[in-house]
PyMOL Python script that loads the backbone (N, CA, C, O; Angstrom):
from pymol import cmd

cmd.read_pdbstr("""\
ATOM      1  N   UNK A   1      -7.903   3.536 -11.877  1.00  0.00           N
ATOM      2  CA  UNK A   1      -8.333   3.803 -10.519  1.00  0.00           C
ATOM      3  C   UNK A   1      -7.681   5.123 -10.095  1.00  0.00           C
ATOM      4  O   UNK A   1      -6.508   5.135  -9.721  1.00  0.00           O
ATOM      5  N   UNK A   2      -8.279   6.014 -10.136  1.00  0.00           N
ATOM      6  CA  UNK A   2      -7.933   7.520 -10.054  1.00  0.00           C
ATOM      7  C   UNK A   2      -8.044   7.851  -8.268  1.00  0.00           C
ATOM      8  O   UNK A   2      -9.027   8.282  -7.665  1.00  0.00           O
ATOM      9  N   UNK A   3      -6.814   7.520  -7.760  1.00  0.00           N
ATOM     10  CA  UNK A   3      -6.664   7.732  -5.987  1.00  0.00           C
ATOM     11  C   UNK A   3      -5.888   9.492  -5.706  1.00  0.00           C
ATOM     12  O   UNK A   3      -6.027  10.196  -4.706  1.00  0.00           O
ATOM     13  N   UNK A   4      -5.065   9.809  -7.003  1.00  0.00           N
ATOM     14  CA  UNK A   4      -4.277  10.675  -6.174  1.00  0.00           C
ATOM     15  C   UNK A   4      -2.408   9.684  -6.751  1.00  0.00           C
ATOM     16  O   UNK A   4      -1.596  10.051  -7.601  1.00  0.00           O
ATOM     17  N   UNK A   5      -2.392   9.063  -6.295  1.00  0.00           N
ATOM     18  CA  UNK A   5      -1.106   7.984  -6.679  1.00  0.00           C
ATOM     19  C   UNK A   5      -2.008   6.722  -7.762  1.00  0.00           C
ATOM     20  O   UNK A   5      -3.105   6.164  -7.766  1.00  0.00           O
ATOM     21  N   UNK A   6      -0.657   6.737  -8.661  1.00  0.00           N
ATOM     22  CA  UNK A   6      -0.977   5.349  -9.585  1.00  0.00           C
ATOM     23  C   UNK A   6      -1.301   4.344  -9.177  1.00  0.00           C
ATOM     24  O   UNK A   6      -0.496   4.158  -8.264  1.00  0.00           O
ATOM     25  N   UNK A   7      -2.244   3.133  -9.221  1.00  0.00           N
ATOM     26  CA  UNK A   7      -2.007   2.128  -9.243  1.00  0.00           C
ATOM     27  C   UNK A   7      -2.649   1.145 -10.459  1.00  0.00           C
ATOM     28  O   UNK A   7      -3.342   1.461 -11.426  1.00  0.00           O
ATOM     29  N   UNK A   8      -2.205  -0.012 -10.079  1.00  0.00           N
ATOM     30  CA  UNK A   8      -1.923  -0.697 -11.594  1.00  0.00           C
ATOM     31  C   UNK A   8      -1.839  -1.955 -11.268  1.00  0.00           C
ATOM     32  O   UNK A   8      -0.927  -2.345 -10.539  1.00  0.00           O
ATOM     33  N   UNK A   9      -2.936  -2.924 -11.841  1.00  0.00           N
ATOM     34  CA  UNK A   9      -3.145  -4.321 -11.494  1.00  0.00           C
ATOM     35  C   UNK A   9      -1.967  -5.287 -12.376  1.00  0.00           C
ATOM     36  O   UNK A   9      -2.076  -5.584 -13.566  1.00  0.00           O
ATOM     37  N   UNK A  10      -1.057  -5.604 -11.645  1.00  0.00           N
ATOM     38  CA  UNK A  10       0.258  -6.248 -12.121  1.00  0.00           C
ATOM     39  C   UNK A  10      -0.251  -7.541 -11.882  1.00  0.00           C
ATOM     40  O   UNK A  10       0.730  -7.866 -11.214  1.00  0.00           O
ATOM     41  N   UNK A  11      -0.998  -8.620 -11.859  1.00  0.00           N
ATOM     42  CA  UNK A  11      -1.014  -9.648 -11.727  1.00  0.00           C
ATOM     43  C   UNK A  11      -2.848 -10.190 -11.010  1.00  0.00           C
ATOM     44  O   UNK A  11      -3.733  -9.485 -10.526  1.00  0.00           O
ATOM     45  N   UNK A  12      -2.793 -11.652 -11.242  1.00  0.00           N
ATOM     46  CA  UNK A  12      -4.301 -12.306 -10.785  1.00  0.00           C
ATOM     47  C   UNK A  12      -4.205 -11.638  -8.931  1.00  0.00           C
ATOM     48  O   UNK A  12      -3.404 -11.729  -8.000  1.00  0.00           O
ATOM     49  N   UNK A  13      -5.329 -11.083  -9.143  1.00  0.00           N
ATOM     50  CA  UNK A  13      -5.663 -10.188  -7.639  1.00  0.00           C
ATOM     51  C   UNK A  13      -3.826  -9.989  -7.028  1.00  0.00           C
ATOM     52  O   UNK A  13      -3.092 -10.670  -6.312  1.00  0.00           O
ATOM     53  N   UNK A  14      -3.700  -8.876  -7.667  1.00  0.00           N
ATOM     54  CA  UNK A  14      -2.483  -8.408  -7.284  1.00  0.00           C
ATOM     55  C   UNK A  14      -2.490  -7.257  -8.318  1.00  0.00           C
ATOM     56  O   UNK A  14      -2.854  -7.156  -9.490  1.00  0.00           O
ATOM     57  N   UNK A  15      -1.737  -6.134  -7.067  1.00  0.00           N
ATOM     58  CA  UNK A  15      -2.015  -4.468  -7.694  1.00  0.00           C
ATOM     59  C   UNK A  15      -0.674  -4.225  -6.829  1.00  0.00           C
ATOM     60  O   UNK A  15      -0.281  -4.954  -5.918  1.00  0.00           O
ATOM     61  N   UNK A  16       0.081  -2.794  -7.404  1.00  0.00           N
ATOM     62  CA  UNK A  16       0.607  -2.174  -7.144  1.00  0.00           C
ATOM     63  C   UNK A  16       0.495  -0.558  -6.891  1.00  0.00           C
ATOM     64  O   UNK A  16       0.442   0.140  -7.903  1.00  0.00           O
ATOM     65  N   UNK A  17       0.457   0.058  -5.661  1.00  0.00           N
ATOM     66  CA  UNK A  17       0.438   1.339  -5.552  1.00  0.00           C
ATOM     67  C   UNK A  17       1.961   2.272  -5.439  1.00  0.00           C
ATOM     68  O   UNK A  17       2.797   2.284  -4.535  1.00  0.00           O
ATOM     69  N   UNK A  18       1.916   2.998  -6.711  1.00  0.00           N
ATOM     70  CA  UNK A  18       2.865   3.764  -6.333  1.00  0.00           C
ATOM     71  C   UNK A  18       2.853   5.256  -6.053  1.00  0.00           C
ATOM     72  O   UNK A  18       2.649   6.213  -6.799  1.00  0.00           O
ATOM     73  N   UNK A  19       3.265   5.133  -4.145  1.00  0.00           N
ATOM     74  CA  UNK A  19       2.822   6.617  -3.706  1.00  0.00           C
ATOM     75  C   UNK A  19       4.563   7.456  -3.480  1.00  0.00           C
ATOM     76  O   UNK A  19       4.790   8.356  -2.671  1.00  0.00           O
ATOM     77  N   UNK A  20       5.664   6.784  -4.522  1.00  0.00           N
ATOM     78  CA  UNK A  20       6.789   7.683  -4.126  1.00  0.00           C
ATOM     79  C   UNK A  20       6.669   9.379  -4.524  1.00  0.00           C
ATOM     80  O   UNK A  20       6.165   9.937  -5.498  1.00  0.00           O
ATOM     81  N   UNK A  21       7.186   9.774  -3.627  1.00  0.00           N
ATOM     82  CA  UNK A  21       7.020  11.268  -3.897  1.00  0.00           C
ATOM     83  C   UNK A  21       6.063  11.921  -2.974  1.00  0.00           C
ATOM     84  O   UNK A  21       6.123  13.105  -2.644  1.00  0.00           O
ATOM     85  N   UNK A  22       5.043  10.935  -2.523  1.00  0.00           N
ATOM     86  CA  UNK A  22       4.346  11.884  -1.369  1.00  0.00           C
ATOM     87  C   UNK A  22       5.008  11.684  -0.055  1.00  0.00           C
ATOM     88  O   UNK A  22       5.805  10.749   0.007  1.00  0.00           O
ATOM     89  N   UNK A  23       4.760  12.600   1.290  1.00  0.00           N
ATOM     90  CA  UNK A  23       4.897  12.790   2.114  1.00  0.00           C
ATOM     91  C   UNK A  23       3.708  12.288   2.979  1.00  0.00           C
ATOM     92  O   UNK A  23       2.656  12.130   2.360  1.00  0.00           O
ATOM     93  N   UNK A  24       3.699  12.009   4.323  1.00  0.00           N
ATOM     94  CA  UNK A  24       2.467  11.439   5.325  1.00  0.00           C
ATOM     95  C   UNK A  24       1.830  12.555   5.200  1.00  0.00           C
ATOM     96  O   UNK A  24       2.477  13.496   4.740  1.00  0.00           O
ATOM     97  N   UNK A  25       0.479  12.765   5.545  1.00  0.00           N
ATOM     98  CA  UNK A  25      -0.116  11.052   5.394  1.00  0.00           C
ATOM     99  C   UNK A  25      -0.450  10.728   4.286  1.00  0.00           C
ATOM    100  O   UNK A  25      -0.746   9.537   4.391  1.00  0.00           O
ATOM    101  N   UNK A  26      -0.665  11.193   2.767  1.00  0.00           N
ATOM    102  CA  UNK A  26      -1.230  11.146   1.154  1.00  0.00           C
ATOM    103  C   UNK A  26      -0.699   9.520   1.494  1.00  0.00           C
ATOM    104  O   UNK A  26      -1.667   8.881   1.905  1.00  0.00           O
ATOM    105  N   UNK A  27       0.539   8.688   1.440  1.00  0.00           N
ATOM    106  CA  UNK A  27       1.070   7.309   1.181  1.00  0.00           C
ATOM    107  C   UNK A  27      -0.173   6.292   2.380  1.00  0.00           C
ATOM    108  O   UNK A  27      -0.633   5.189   2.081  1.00  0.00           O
ATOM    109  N   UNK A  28      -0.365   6.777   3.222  1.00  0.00           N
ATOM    110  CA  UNK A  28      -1.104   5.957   4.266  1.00  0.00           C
ATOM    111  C   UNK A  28      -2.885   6.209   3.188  1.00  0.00           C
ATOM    112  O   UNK A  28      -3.266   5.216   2.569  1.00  0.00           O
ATOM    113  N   UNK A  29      -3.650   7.354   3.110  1.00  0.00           N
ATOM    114  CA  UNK A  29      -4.357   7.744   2.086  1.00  0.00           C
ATOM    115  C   UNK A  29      -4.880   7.380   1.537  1.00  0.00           C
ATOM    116  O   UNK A  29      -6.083   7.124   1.491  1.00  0.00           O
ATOM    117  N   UNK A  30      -3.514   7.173   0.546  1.00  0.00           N
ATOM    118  CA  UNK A  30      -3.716   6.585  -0.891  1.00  0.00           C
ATOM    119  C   UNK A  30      -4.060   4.981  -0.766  1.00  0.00           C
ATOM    120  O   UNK A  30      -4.956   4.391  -1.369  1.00  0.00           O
ATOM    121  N   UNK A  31      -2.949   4.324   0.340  1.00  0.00           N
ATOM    122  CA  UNK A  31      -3.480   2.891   0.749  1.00  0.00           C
ATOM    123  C   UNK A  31      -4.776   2.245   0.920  1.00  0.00           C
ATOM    124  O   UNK A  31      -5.311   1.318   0.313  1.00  0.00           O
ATOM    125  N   UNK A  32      -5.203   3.083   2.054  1.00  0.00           N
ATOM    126  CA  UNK A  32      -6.572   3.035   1.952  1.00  0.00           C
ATOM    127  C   UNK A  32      -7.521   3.068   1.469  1.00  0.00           C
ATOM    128  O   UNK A  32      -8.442   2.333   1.823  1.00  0.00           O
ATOM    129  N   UNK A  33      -7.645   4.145   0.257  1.00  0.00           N
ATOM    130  CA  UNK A  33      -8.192   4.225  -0.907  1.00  0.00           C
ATOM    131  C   UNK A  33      -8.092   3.496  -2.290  1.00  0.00           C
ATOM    132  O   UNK A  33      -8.833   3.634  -3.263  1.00  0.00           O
ATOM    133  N   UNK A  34      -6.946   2.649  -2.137  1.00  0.00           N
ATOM    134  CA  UNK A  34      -6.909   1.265  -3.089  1.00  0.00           C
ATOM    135  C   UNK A  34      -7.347   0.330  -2.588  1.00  0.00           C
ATOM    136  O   UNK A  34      -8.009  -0.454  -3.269  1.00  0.00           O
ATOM    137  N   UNK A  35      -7.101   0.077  -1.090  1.00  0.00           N
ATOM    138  CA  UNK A  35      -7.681  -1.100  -0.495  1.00  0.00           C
ATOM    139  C   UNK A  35      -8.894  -1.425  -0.246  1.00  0.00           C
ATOM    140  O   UNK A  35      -9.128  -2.443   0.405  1.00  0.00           O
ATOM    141  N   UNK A  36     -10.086  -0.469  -0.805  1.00  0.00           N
ATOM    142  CA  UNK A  36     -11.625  -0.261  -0.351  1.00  0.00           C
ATOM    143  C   UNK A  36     -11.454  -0.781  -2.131  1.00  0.00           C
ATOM    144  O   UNK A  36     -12.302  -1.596  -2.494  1.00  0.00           O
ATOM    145  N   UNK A  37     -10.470  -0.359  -3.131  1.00  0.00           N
ATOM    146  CA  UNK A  37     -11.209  -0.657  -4.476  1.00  0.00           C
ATOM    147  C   UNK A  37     -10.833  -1.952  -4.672  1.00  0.00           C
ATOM    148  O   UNK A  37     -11.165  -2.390  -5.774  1.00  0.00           O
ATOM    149  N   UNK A  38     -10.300  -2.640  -4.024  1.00  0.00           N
ATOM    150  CA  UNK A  38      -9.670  -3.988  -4.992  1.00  0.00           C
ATOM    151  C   UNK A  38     -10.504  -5.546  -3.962  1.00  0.00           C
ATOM    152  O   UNK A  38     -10.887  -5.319  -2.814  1.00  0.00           O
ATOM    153  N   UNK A  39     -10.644  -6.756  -4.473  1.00  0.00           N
ATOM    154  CA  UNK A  39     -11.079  -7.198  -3.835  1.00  0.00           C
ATOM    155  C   UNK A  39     -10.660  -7.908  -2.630  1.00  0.00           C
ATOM    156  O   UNK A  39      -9.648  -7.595  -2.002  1.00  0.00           O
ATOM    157  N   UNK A  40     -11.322  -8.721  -2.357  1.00  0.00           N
ATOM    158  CA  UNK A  40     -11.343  -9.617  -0.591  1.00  0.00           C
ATOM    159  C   UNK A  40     -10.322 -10.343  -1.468  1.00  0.00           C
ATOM    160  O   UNK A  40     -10.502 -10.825  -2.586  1.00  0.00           O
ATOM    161  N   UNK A  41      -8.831 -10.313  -0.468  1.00  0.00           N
ATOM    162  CA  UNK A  41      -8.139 -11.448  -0.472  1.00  0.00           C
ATOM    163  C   UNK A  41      -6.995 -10.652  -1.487  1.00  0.00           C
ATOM    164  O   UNK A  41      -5.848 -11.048  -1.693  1.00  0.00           O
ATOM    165  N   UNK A  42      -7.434  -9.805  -1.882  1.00  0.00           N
ATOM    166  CA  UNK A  42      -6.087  -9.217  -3.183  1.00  0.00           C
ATOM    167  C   UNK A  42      -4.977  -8.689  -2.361  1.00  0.00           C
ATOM    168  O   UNK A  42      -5.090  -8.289  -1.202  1.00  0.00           O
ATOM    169  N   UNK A  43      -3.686  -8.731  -3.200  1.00  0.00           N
ATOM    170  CA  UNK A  43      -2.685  -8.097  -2.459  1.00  0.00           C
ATOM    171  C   UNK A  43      -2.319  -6.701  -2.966  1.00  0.00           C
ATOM    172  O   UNK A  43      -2.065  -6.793  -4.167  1.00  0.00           O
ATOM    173  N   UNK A  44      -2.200  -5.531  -2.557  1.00  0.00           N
ATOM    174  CA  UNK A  44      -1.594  -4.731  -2.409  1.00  0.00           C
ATOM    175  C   UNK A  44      -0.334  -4.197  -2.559  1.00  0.00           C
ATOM    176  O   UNK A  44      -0.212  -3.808  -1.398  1.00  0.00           O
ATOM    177  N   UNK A  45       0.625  -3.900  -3.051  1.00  0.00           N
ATOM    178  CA  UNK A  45       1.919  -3.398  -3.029  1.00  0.00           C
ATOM    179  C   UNK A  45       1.980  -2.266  -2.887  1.00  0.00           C
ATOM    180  O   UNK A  45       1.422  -1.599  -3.758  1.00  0.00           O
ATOM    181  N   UNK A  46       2.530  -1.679  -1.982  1.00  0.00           N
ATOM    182  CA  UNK A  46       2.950   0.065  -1.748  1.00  0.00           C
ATOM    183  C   UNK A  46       4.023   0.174  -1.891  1.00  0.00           C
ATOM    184  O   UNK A  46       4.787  -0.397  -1.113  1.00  0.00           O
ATOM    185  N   UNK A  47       4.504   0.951  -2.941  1.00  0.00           N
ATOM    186  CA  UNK A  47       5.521   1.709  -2.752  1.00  0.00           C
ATOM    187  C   UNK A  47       5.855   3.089  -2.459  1.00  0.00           C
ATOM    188  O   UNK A  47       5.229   4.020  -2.965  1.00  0.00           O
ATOM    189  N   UNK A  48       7.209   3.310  -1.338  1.00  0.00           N
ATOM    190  CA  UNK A  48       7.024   4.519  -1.070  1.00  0.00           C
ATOM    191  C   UNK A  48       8.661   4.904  -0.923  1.00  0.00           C
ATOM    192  O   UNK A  48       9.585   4.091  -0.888  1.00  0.00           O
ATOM    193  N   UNK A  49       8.741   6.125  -0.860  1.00  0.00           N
ATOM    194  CA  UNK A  49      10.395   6.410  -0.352  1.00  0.00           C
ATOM    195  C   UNK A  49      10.217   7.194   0.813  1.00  0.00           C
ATOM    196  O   UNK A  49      11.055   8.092   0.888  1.00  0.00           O
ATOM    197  N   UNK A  50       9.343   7.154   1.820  1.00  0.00           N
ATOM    198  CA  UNK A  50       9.218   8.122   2.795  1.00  0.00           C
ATOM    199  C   UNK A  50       9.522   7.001   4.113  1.00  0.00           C
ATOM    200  O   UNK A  50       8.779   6.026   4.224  1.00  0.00           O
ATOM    201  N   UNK A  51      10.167   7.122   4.667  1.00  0.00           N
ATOM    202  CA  UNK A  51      11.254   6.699   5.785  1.00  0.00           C
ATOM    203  C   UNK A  51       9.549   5.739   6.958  1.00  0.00           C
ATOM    204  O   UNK A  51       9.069   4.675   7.349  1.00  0.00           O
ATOM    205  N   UNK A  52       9.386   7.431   6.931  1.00  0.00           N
ATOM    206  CA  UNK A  52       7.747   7.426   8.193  1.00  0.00           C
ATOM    207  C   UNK A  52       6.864   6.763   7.917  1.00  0.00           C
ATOM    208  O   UNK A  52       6.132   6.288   8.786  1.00  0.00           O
ATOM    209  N   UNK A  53       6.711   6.575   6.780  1.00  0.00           N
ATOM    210  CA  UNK A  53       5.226   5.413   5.973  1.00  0.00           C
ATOM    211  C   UNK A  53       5.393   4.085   6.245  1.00  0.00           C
ATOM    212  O   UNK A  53       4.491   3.260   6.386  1.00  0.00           O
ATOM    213  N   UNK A  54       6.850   3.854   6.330  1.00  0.00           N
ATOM    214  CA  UNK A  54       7.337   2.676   6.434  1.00  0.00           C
ATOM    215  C   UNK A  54       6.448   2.104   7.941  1.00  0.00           C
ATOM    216  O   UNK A  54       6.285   0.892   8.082  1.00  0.00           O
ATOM    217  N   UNK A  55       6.037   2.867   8.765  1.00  0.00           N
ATOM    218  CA  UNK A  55       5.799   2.408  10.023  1.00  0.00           C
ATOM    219  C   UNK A  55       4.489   2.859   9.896  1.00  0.00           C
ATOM    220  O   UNK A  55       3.619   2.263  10.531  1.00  0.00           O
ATOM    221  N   UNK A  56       4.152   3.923   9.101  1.00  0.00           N
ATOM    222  CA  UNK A  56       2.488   4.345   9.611  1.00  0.00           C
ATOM    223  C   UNK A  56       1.350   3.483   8.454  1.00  0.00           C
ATOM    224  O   UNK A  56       0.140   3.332   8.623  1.00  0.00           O
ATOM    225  N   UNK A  57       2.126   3.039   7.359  1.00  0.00           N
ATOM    226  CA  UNK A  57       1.021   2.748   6.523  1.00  0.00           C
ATOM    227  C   UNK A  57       1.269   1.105   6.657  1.00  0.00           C
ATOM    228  O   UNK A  57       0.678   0.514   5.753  1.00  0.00           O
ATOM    229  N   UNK A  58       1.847   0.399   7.374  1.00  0.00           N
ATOM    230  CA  UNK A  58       1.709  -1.263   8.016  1.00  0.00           C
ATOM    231  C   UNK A  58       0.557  -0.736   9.162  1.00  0.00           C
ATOM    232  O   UNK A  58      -0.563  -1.133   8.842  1.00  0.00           O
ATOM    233  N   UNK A  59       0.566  -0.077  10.200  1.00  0.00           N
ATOM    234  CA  UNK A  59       0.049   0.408  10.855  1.00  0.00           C
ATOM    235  C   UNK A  59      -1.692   0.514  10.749  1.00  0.00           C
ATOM    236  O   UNK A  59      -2.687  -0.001  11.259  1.00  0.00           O
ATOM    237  N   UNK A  60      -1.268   1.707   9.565  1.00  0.00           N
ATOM    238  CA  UNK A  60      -2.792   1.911   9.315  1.00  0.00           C
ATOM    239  C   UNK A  60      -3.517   0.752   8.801  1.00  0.00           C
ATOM    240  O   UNK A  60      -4.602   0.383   9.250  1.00  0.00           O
ATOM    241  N   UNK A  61      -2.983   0.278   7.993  1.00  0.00           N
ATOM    242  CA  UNK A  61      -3.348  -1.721   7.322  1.00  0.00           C
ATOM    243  C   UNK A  61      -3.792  -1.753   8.313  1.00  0.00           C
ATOM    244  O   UNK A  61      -4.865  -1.184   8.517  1.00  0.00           O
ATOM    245  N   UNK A  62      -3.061  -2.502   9.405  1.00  0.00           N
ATOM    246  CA  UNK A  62      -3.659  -3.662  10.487  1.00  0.00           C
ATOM    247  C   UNK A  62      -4.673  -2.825  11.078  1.00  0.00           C
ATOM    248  O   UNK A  62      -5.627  -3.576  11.281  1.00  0.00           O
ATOM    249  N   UNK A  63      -5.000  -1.508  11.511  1.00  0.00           N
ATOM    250  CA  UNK A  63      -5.864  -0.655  12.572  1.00  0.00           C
ATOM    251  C   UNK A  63      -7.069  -1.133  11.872  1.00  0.00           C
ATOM    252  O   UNK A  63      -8.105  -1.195  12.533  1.00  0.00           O
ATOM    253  N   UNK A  64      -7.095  -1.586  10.256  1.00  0.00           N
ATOM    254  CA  UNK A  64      -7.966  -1.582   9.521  1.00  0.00           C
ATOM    255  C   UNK A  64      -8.465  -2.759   9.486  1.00  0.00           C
ATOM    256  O   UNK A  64      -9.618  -2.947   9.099  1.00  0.00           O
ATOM    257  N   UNK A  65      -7.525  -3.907   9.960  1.00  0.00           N
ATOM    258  CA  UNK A  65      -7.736  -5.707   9.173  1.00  0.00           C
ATOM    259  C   UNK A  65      -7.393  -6.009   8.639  1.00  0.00           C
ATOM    260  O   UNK A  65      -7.741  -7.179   8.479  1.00  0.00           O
ATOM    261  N   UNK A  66      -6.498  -5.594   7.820  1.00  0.00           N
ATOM    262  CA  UNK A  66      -6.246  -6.124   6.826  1.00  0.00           C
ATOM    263  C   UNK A  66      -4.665  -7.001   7.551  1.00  0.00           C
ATOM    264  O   UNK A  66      -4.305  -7.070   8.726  1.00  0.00           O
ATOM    265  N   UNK A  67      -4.050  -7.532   6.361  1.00  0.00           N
ATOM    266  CA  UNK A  67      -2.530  -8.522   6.734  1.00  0.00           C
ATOM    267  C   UNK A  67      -1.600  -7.293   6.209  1.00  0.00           C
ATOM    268  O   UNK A  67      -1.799  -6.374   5.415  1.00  0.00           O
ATOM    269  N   UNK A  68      -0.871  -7.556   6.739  1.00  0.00           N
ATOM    270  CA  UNK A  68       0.343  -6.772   6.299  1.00  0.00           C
ATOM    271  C   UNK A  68       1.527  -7.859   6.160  1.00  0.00           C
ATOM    272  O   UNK A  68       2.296  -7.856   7.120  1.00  0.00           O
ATOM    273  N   UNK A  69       1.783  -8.688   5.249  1.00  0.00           N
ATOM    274  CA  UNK A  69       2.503  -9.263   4.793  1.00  0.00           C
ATOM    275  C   UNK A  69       4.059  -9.400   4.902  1.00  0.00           C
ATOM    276  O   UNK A  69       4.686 -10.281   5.489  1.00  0.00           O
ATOM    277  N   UNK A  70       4.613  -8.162   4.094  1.00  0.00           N
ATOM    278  CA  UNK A  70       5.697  -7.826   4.264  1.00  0.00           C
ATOM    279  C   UNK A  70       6.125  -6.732   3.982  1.00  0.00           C
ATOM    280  O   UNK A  70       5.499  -6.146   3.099  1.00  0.00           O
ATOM    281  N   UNK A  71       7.668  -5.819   4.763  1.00  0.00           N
ATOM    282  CA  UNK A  71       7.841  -4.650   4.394  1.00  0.00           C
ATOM    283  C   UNK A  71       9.230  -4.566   3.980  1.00  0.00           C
ATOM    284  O   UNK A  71      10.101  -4.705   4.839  1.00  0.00           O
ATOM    285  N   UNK A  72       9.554  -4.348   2.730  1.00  0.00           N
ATOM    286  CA  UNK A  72      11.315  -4.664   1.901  1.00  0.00           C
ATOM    287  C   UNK A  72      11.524  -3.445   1.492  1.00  0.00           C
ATOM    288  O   UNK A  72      10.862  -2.552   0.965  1.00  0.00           O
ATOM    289  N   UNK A  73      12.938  -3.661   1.968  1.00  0.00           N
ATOM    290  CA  UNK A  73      13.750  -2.258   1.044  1.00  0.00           C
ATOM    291  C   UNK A  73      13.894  -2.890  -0.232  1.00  0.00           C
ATOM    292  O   UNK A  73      13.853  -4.110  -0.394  1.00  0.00           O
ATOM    293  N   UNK A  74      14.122  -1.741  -1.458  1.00  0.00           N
ATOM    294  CA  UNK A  74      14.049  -2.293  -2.439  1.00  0.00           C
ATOM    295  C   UNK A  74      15.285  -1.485  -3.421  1.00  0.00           C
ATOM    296  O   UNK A  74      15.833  -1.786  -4.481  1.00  0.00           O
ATOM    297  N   UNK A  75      15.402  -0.302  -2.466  1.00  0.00           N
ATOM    298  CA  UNK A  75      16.368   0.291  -3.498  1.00  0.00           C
ATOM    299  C   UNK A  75      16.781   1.616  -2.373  1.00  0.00           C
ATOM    300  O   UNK A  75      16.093   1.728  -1.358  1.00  0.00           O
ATOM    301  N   UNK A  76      17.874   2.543  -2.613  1.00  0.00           N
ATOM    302  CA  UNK A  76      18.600   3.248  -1.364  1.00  0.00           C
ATOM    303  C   UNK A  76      17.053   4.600  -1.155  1.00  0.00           C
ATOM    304  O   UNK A  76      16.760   5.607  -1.800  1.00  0.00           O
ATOM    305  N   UNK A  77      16.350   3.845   0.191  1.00  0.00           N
ATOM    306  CA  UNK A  77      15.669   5.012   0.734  1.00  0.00           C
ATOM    307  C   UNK A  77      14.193   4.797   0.095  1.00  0.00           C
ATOM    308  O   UNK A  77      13.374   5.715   0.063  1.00  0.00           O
ATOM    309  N   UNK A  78      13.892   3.318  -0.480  1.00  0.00           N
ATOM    310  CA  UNK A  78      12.649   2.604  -1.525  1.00  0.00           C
ATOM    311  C   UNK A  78      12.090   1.594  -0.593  1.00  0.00           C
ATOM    312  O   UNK A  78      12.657   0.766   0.120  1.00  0.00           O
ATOM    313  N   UNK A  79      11.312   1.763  -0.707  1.00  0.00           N
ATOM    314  CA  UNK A  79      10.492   0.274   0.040  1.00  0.00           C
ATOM    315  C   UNK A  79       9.175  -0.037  -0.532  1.00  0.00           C
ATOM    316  O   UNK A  79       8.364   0.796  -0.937  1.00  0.00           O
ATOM    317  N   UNK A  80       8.973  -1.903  -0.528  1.00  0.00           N
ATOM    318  CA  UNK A  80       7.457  -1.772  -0.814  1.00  0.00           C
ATOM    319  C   UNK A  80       6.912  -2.606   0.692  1.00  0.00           C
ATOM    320  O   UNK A  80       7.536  -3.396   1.399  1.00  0.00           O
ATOM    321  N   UNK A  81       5.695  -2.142   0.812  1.00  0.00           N
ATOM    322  CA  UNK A  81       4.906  -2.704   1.661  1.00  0.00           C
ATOM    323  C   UNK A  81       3.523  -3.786   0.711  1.00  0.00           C
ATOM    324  O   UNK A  81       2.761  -3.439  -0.191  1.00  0.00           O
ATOM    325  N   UNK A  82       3.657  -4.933   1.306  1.00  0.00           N
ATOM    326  CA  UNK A  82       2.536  -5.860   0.812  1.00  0.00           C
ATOM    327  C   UNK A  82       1.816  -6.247   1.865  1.00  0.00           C
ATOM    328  O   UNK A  82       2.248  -6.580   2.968  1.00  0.00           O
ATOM    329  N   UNK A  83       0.052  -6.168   1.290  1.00  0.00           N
ATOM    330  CA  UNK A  83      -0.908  -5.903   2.131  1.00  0.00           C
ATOM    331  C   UNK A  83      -2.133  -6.981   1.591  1.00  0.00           C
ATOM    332  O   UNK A  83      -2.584  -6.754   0.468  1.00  0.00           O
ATOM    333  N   UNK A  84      -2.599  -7.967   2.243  1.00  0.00           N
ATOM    334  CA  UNK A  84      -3.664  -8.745   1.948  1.00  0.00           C
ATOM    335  C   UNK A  84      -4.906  -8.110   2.475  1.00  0.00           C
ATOM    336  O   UNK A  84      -4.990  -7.880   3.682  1.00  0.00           O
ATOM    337  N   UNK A  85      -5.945  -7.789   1.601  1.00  0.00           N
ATOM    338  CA  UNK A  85      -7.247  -7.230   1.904  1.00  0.00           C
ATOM    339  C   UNK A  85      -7.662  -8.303   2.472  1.00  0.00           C
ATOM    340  O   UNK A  85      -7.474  -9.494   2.226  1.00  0.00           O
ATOM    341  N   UNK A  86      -8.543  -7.479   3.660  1.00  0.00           N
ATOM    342  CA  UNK A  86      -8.948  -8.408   4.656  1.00  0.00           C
ATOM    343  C   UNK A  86     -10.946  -8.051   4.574  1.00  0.00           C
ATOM    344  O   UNK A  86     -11.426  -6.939   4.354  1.00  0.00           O
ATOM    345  N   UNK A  87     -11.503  -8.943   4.743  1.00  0.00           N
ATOM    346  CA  UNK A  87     -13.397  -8.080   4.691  1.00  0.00           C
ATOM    347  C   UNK A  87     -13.260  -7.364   5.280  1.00  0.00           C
ATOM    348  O   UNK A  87     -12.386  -7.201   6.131  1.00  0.00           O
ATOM    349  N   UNK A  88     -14.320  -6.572   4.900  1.00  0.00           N
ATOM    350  CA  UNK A  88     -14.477  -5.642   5.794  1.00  0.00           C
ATOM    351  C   UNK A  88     -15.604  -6.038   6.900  1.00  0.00           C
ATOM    352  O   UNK A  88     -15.871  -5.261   7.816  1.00  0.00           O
TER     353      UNK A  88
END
""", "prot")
cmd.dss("prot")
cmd.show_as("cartoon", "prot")
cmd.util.cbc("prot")
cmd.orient("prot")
C-alpha cells in the first residue's frame, strides 16, 4: 500500500502505519489515506514521534468517524495512535 509512509498488515484486520519522521500534516495524511484502504471495522495503528499529531491525527479520525481507540507513549517522544474504521 504505497501512501507516502509504510504500512503493513500485522494481524486479522489489523495494520500498522508508520509515519515517524514526518512532520504535520504528512502523519494526519498518511492516516487518512490508509484508512480509505483497509476495511470497515479494521484497526489502524499510527505511529508517530511528532508531539502535534498526537492531538491532530485523533482529531482528524473522529472529524472523519471513525473510533479513536487509544493514544500510548511507547518510547521517549514515540507514540502509537489506534483507530477503528468506521463506514463511511
Amino acid at each position: 500500500m504505497e501512501i507516502g509512509a509504510s504500512v503493513d498488515k500485522i494481524g486479522e484486520k489489523l495494520y500498522r502505519l508508520d509515519a515517524r519522521g514526518y512532520m504535520c500534516p504528512y502523519p494526519q495524511i498518511f492516516t487518512l489515506k490508509a484508512i480509505e484502504r483497509i476495511e470497515d471495522g479494521a484497526v489502524l495503528e499510527v505511529l508517530i514521534d511528532n508531539p502535534l499529531s498526537c492531538e491532530n491525527v485523533p482529531a482528524i479520525a473522529r472529524k472523519n468517524g471513525h473510533e479513536v481507540l487509544s493514544v500510548e507513549k511507547i518510547g521517549e517522544g514515540e507514540y502509537k495512535i489506534s483507530i477503528r474504521k468506521r463506514r463511511a
